[in-house]
Residue, then its C-alpha position, 0 to 999 in steps of 0.5 A: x934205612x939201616x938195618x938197625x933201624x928196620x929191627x928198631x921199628x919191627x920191637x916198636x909194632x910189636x910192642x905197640x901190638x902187645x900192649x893194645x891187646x893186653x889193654x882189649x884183654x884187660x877191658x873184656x876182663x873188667x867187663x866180665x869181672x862181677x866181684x865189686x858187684x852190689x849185694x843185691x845182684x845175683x850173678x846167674x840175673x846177669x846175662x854175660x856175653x862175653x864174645x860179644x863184649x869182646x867184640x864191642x871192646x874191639x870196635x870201639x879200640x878201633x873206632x875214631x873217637x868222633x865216630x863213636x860220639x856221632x853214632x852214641x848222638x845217633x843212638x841217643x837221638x833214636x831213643x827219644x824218637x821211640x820213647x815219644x812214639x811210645x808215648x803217643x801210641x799210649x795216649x792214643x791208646x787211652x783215648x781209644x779205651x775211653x771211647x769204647x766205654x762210652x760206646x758201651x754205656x750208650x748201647x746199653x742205655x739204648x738197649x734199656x730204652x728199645x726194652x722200655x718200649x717193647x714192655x710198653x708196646x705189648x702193654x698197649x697191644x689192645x689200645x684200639x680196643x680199650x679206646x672203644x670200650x671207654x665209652x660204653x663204661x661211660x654210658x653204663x656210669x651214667x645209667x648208673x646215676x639216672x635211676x637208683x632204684x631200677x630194677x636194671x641196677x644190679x645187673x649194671x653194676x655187676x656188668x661196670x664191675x666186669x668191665x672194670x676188671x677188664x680194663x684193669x688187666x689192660x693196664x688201663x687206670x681212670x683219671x679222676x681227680x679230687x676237687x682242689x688237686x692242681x691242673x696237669x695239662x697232660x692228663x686234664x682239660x679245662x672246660x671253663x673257670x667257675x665259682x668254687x670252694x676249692x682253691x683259686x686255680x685247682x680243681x673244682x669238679x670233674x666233668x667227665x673221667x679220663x684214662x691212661x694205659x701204660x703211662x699214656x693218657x688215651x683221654x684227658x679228664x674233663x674238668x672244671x677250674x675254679x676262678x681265682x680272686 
């Protein structure tokens, strides 16, 4: 090589050089430049980095083109890998929302329901002792019906209204029901069918009163049901 030659190949570098950095200069320029910005953007919004822009400009000058497809594929492809996690992640976290209020719903049901019990519970606290007492209100009833006009009757009567009161702070109601009424098999019992005024299938007579405490029957009322056609 002449030494033309080696001066020619030394301007053509340093040209080549010039140029390269004069376009990185002019691309960081750009990249920095908000004058075409829109209207609506304010410049202190934008955040300006502009060594670090300098840099990226850099790398992708030096970078084979290939490589920047590749790792731009790369990035791309990793984005909807996130995004779809995101996704997933958010329905899971709807469907772990849903089941908690269902979960709250059935403890406070379940509360309502354990509260229910408890009020019946102490509503019937002296069922043992109201069981006991039922009969002897029968027999005072019935004593009641035999002699109207004993001498005993006032301080029957006196002594049935006493107990009445009784079993109504008890929470204790009777079950008498009318002739005619429709049989509930949960607070009466059929003795027999018999010939009746009343309607064919109802009620004809009660044979003997029942009770119920609190919503539930401690006997049944003993009654009569009239035949049907």
């Amino acid at each position: 090589m002449t030494e033309q030659d080696a001066a020619d190949d030394a301007a053509a570098t340093e040209e080549s050089t010039g140029e390269a950095g004069q376009n990185a200069a002019e691309t960081a320029d750009a990249a920095v430049d908000l004058d075409d910005a829109p209207e609506d953007v304010s410049v202190e919004d934008v955040d300006l980095d502009v060594e670090a822009d300098e840099a990226l400009v850099d790398r992708v000058a030096e970078s084979d083109p290939e490589d920047v497809a590749r790792e731009l594929a790369a990035l791309r492809t990793r984005t909807e890998a996130l995004e779809s996690q995101v996704e997933r992640q958010d329905e899971e976290i709807e469907e772990l929302e849903s089941k908690l209020k269902r979960k709250q719903a059935d403890f406070q049901n379940y509360k309502k329901r354990m509260k229910k019990r408890r009020e019946q519970e102490q509503q019937r606290a002296t069922e043992d002792l109201v069981s006991r007492l039922l009969d002897v209100r029968d027999n005072l009833d019935r004593a009641l019906d035999q002699d109207e006009d004993a001498d005993i009757r006032g301080g029957v009567e006196s002594t049935l209204r006493q107990l009445d009161d009784v079993l109504d702070a008890e929470n204790v109601e009777v079950i008498d029901p009318d002739p005619g009424e429709d049989v509930d098999p949960t607070q009466h019992q059929v003795l027999a069918r018999v010939e009746s005024e009343a309607d064919p299938g109802t009620i004809a007579d009660v044979h003997r009163p029942g009770y119920e405490m609190a919503e539930k029957v401690l006997r049944e009322a003993q009654v009569t049901v009239s035949e049907e056609e």
